[in-house]
N, C-alpha and C positions, 0 to 999 in steps of 0.2 A: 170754192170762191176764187174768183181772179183777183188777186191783189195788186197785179202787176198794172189790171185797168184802172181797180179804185188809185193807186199811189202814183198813175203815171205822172203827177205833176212832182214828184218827188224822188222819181229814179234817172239815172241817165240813162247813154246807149249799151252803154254794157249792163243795165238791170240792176244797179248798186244805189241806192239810195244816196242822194247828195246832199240831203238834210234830213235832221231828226224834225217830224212833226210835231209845231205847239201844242193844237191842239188834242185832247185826250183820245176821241175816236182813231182820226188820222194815228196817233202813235201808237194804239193799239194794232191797228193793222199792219203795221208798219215792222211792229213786235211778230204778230203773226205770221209773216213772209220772210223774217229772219230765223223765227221756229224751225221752219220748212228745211234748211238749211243743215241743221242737227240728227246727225243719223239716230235711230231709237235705239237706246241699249247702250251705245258708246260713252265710253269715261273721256274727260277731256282736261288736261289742265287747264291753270287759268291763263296761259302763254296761247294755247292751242285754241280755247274760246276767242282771243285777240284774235288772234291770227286770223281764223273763219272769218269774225266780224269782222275785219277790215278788209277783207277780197268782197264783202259785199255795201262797205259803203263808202264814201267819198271822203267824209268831214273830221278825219281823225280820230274818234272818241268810243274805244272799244269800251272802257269803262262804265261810261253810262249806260252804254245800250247790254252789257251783262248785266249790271244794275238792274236796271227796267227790265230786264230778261227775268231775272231773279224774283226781283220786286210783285210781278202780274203771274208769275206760276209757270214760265215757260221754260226756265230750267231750275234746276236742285242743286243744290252745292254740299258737298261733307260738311261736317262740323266745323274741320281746318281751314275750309275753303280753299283747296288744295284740289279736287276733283268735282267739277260737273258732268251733269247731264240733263237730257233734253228731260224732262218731265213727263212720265210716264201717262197720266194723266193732265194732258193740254187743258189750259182753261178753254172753256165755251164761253162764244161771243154773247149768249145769254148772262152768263157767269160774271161776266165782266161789265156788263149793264149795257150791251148793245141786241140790236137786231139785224140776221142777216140781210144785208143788201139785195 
């Protein structure tokens, strides 16, 4: 899937998301193209998850978008929340109550 065509009203030139989408579709996909970003297999703090997210988006707010990361199943956190990772199992845009574009 191109997300970068569905979100182009919501990325700039450098491919970074300049706003979190209202609405639910839109931020799911949005969540999805920030997935993509997370190596499979790797541990991450939550400094490190910051980090990534903010070289991919514009508006400040690494929190939420772990949150919402967390929140939809696209990534896992330990108990301590101390170490993530991408979600072994990605939700399906089925999963999530959409349909491929």
């Amino acid at each position: 899937m191109d997300f970068m065509l569905i979100l182009k009203n919501f990325l700039d030139s450098d491919l970074r998301l300049k706003a979190f989408p209202a609405k639910r579709k839109m931020k799911i996909y949005a969540l999805l193209y920030l997935a993509e970003k997370f190596e499979n297999g790797k541990e991450y703090s939550e400094k490190e998850v910051g980090a990534l997210l903010n070289s991919w988006h514009t508006f400040s707010d690494p929190a939420t978008l772990r949150r919402e990361m967390f929140d939809y199943g696209f990534l896992d956190r330990s108990r301590d929340g101390r170490v993530y990772r991408k979600s072994e199992n990605q939700p399906t845009l089925e999963e999530l109550g959409l349909r491929e574009e």
